[in-house]
Each structure stands twice: as structure tokens, then as C-alpha cells.
C-alpha positions as CSV (number, residue, x, y, z in Angstrom):
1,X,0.0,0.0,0.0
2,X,2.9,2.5,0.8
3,X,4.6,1.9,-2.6
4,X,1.2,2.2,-4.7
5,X,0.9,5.5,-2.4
6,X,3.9,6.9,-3.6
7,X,3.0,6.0,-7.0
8,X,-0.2,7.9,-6.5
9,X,2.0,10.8,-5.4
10,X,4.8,10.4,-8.1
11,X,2.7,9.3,-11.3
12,X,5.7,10.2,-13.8
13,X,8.3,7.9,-11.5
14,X,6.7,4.5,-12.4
15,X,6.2,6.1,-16.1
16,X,10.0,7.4,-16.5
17,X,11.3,4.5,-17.8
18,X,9.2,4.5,-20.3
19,X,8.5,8.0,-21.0
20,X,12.4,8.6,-21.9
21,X,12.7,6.2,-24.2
22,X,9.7,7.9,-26.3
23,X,11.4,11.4,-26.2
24,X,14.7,9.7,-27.2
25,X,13.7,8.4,-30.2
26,X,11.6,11.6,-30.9
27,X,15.0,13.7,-30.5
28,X,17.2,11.3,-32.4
29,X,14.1,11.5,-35.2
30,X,14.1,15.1,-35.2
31,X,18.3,15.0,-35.2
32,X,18.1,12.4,-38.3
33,X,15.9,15.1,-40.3
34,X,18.4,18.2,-39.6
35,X,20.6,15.7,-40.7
36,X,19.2,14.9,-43.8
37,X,18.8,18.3,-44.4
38,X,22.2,19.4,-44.1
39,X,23.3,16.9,-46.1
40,X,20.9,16.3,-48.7
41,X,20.9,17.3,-52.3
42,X,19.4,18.2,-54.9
43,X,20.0,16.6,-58.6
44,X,19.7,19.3,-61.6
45,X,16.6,20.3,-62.2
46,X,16.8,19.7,-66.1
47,X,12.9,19.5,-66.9
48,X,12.1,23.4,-64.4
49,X,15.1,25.3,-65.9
50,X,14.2,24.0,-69.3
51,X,10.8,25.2,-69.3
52,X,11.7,28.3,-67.4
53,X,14.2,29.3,-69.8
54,X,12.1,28.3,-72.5
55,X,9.2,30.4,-71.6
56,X,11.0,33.3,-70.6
57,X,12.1,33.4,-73.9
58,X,8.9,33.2,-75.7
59,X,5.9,34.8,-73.5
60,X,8.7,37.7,-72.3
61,X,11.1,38.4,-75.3
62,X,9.0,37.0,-77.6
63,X,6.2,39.4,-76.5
64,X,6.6,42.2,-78.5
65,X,8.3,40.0,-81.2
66,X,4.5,38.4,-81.7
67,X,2.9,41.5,-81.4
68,X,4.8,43.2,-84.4
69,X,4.2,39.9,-86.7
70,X,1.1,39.2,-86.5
71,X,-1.1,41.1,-88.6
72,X,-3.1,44.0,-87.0
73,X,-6.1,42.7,-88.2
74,X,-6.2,40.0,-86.1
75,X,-5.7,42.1,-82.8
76,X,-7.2,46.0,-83.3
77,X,-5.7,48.5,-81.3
78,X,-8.9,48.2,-78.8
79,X,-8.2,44.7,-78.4
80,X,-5.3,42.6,-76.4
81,X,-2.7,41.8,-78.3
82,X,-1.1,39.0,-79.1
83,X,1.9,39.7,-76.8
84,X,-1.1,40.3,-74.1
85,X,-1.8,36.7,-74.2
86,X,1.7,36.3,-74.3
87,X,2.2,38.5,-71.0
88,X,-1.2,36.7,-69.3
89,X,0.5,32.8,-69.5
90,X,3.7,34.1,-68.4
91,X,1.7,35.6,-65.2
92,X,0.5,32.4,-64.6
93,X,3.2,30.1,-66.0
94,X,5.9,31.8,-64.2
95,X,4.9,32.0,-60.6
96,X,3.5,28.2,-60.8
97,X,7.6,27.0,-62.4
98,X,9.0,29.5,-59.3
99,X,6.9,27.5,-56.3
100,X,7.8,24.0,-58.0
101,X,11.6,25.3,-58.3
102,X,11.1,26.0,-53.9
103,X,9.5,22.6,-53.5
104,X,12.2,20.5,-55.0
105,X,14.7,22.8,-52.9
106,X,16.7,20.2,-50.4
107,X,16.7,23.1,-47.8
108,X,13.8,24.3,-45.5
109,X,13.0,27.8,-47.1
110,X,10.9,30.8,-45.8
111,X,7.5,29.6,-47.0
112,X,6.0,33.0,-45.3
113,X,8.6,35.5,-47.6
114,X,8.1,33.1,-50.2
115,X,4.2,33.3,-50.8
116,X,4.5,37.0,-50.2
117,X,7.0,37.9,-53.2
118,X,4.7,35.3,-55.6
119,X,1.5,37.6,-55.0
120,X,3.5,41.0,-55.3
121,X,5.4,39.5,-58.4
122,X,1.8,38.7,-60.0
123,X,0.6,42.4,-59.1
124,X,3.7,44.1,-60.5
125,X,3.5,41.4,-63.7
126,X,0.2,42.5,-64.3
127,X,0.2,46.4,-63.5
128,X,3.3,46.1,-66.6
129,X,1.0,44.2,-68.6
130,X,-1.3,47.0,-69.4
131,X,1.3,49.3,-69.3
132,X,3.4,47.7,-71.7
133,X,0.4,47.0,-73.6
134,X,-0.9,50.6,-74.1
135,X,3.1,51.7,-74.8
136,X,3.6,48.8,-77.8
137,X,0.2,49.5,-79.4
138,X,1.4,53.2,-80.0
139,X,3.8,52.2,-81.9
140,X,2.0,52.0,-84.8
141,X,0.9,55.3,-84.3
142,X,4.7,56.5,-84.3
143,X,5.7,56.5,-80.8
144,X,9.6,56.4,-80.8
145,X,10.6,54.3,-77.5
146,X,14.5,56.5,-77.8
147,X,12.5,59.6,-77.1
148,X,11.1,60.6,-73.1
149,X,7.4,61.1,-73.0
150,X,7.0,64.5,-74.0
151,X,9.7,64.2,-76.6
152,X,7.4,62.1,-78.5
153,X,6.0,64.0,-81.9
154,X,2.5,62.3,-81.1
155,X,2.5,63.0,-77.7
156,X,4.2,66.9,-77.3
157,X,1.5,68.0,-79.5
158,X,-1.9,66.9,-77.5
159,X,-4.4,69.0,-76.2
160,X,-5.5,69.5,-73.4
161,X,-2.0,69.0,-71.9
162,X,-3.4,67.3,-69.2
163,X,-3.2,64.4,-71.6
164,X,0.6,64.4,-71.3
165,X,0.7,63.6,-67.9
166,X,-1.6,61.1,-68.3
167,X,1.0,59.2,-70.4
168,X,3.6,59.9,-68.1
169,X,1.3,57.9,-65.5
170,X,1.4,55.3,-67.9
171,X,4.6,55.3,-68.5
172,X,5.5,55.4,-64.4
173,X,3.0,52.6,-64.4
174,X,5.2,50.5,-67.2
175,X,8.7,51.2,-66.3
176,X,9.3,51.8,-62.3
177,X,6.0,50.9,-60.5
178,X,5.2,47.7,-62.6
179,X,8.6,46.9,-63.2
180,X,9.6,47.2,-59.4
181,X,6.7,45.3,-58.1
182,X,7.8,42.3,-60.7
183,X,11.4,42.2,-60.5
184,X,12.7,42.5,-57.1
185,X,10.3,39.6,-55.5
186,X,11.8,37.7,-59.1
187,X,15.7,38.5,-57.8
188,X,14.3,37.7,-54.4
189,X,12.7,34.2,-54.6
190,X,15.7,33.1,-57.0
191,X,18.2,34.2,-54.0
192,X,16.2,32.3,-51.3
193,X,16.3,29.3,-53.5
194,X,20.2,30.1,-54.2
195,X,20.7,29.8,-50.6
196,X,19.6,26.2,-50.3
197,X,22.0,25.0,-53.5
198,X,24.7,24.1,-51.2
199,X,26.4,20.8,-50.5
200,X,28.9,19.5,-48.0
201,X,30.3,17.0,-50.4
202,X,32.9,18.6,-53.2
203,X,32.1,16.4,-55.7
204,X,28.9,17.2,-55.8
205,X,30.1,20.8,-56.6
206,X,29.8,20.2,-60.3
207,X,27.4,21.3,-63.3
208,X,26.3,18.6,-66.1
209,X,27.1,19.2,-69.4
210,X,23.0,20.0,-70.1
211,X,23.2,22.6,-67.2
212,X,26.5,24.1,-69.3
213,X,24.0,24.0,-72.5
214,X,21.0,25.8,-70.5
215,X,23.5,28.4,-69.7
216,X,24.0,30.7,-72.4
217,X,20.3,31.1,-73.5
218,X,19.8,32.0,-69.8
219,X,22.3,34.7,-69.6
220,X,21.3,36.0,-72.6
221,X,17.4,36.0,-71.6
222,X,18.4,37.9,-67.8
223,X,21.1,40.6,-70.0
224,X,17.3,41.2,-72.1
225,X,16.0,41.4,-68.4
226,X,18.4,43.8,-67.2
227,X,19.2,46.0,-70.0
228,X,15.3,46.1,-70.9
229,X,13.7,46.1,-67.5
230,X,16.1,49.2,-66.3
231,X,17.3,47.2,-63.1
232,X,21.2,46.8,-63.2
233,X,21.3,48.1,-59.7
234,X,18.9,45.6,-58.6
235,X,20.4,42.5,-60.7
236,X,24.1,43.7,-59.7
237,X,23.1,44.0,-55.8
238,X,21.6,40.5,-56.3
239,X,24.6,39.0,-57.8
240,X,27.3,40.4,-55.0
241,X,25.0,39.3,-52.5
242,X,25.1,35.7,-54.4
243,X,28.8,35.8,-54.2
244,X,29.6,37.1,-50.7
245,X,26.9,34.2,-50.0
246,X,29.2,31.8,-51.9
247,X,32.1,33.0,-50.0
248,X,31.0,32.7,-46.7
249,X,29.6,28.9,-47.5
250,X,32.7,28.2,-48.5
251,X,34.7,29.1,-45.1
252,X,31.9,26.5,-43.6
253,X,33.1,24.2,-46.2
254,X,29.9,24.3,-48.6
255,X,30.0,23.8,-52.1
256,X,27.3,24.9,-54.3
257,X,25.6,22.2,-56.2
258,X,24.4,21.3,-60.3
259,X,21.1,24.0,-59.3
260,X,23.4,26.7,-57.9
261,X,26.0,26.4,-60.0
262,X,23.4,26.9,-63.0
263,X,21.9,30.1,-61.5
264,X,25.5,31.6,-60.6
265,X,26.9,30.9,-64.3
266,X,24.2,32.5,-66.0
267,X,24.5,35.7,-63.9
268,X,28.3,36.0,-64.4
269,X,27.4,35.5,-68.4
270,X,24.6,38.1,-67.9
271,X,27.2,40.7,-66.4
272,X,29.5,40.5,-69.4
273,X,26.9,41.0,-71.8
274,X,25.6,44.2,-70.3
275,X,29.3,45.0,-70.3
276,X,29.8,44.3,-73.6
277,X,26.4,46.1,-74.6
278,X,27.1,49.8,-72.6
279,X,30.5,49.7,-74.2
280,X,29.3,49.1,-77.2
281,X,26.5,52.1,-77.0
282,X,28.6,54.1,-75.1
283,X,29.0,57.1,-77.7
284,X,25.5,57.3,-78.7
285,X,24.2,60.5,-78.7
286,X,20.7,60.3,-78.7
287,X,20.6,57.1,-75.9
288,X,22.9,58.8,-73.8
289,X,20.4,61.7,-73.9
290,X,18.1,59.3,-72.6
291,X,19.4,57.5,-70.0
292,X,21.7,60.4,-68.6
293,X,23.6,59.8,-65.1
294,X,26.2,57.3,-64.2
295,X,24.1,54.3,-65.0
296,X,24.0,54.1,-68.5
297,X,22.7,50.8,-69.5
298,X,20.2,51.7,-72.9
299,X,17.3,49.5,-73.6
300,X,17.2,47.2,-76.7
301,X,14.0,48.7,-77.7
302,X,15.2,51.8,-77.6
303,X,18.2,51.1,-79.7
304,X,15.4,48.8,-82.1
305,X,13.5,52.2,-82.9
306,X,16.3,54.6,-83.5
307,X,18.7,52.4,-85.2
308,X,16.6,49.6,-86.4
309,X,13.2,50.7,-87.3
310,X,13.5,53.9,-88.7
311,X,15.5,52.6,-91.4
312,X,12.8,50.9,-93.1
């Protein structure tokens, strides 16, 4: 009777013994999965940055490619065009390829920051879609994309003058409001996902040779984003904050893997093409006119119209 007493008054003594053995394997569980983690991952993600690439390069560059070819009386100017549709799948398309890319991620990844850049990158994607839209469309009434706003022989002359500044809304909506809202939750999911591309193991620290093909279209495609979306500051921040990443992983002995060493090659390819492009418009006259200040980075467009277009 005494010892079921002091049972009575100690019900966790009898139930120790067993209760440790419990948490045990619940802590060694929980260490296994940190484990895992640390260690784990990732093969190259062939099929994502396939498709990724490959849509960039046709709902985005292709975009106002389309919209100039097909014939304008299959899309009237108070209609979409069909770069619109182009610009509405890549809404879509993009954001869904982005998530899968943070799912197959061998790291544990802000899911909170994560879903908040995916629903300001659709906002800002689709604020520059009718931007955009409205901006392409008057080029078939003459609007020169070289030339500001007001510069613009259709637009300098309209009455009331109100009118101006409500293309100059338009155009803040296009350029800095849409194109802010799109691009830095873009730089910023593909540097969360950067984080999680390291390994412990050096020989994993190597890219395929269909990673090494992938490569050069996808530099190419993010020089179009830079030199064309007017964010150089924002792509160059995002690049040395990629390499002082890489540099500290590497004092902690971590490699970056197939995925990361993908992402890392195509930015250092995208940087010496918007090298080679300023240096190679650095004398213009007219573009320096337009983009004046120390960052001088002209957009293709703008170089399409004054040295392109007006020749035929």
C-alpha cells in the first residue's frame, strides 16, 4: 500500500522509464531530419530550368516580337494583343515554375517570404502588362521608345496638356512601379532558392554538361531582363550578395551544387553582356540623352526604334 501511495504521489516515476525512451527516439528522429537536411541534395533540375528558360524566352522576349508579326487585323488597337496573351500565360506560368523550383529545394526555405514575393510578383506582372500593352500599341501610331514622353512627336503636341501627364502615369506605371513590383520579389525568390543550393560534399560541386548548355540562353534572356527592365542596380546587388553568399559557405566548407552552379553561371554570363552592350553604346548621342547619369545601361527597344526601325 505505501509503494502504490507513492505511485499515487509520483505518477511520472513509475512512467519514467518508459516515457524517456519515447522522447529519445523523438529527439534522435528530429536530429536524423536536420541531418538529412544538411546533407541532402538536390540533382539538376533539367525539366524546371528547361521550361523556365524556355518560356522566358517566348511569353517575355517574344512578346513584343508576336505582337509586331502578326497582322493588325487579327488584334485591333482596342483589343489585347497577341503579346497580351503572351504576358497573361507568363503571369501564370511563371509563378507556378518559381513554387515548384522552392519545393524541389533540399533546404527548408521561408515559406512565409516566399508566398508574399509570388503575389506581389503577379501584381507588379500585371500592373506592366497593361502598361506595356498601351506603350507597344502606339507604336504603330509613331511613338519612338529612344525619345522621353513629351519628346514624343505624337504626344508633345496633345491638347489639353493634361493628356501628357496622363501618359507619363502610364509610363510610371510600365517602367518603375510595374517593373519594381515584378522584379525584385523575381531577384528575391531566385536568391532564397540560391541559398539552399549548397552541399557539404565537393564532388557534388559540379554542373552537367546540359546545365552548361542551358547556360547561355539564360544569360542571354536575364542581359534582355536587365538592359530592358532598367534594373542593373537591382540585378548587380543580387549577384554580389550571391557571391559574398558563396564565400561565406565556403569558409563552412559548402559547395554549391548542379542547381546553384546553374543560376551563378548565367548571372556571371549576364554581367559580361551588359558589359559588352554599354560599351558598345557608349558614344551614342541620342541614348545617352536618354538615359543620362552614371548608370548608363540603354534599352534594346530603344536602340530597335532609333537604329533599327527607322531605317525601313
Amino acid at each position: 500500500m505505501e509503494a502504490a501511495a507513492r505511485r499515487r504521489q509520483h505518477p511520472g516515476a513509475a512512467g519514467g522509464a518508459g516515457a524517456q525512451p519515447g522522447a529519445s527516439f523523438l529527439q534522435a528522429r528530429h536530429s536524423s531530419v536536420k541531418a538529412d537536411e544538411a546533407a541532402g541534395t538536390a540533382p539538376f533540375h533539367f525539366d524546371l530550368w528547361f521550361y523556365f528558360t524556355l518560356q522566358n524566352w517566348v511569353l517575355d522576349f517574344g512578346r513584343p516580337i508576336a505582337m509586331l508579326v502578326f497582322p493588325l487585323e487579327w488584334f485591333p488597337l482596342n483589343k489585347p494583343s497577341v503579346g497580351d496573351y503572351f504576358h497573361m500565360a507568363y503571369n501564370i506560368i511563371t509563378p507556378f515554375l518559381l513554387l515548384k523550383l522552392i519545393e524541389r529545394s533540399p533546404r527548408t526555405l521561408p515559406r512565409s517570404m516566399i508566398y508574399v514575393s509570388i503575389i506581389t510578383f503577379v501584381m507588379g506582372a500585371s500592373i506592366h502588362l497593361v502598361g506595356d500593352s498601351v506603350n507597344h500599341r502606339l507604336l504603330f501610331s509613331g511613338y519612338q521608345h529612344h525619345l522621353s514622353v513629351r519628346e514624343n512627336p505624337i504626344i508633345k503636341n496633345l491638347k489639353p496638356e493634361t493628356l501628357i501627364d496622363s501618359f507619363e502615369l502610364l509610363y510610371y506605371y510600365d517602367e518603375y512601379l510595374g517593373h519594381s513590383m515584378w522584379y525584385i520579389p523575381f531577384f528575391l525568390i531566385l536568391f532564397i532558392y540560391f541559398s539552399g543550393c549548397f552541399t557539404p560534399t565537393k564532388a557534388e560541386s559540379s554542373a552537367p554538361g546540359v546545365a552548361l548548355l542551358l547556360v547561355m540562353p539564360s544569360g542571354l534572356y536575364y542581359w534582355y531582363l536587365v538592359t530592358e527592365g532598367q534594373i542593373f542596380l537591382l540585378f548587380i546587388f543580387t549577384f554580389f550578395a550571391m557571391l559574398a553568399l558563396v564565400l561565406h559557405q565556403k569558409r563552412k566548407r559548402l559547395f554549391l551544387d548542379s542547381n546553384g552552379l546553374f543560376l551563378f553561371y548565367s548571372f556571371v554570363l549576364t554581367l559580361l553582356l551588359v558589359a559588352l552592350w554599354v560599351a558598345w553604346l557608349w558614344n551614342d548621342p541620342v541614348l545617352r540623352k536618354k538615359y543620362p547619369g552614371v548608370i548608363y545601361v540603354p534599352e534594346p527597344w530603344a536602340f530597335y526604334t532609333l537604329h533599327v526601325s527607322s531605317r525601313h
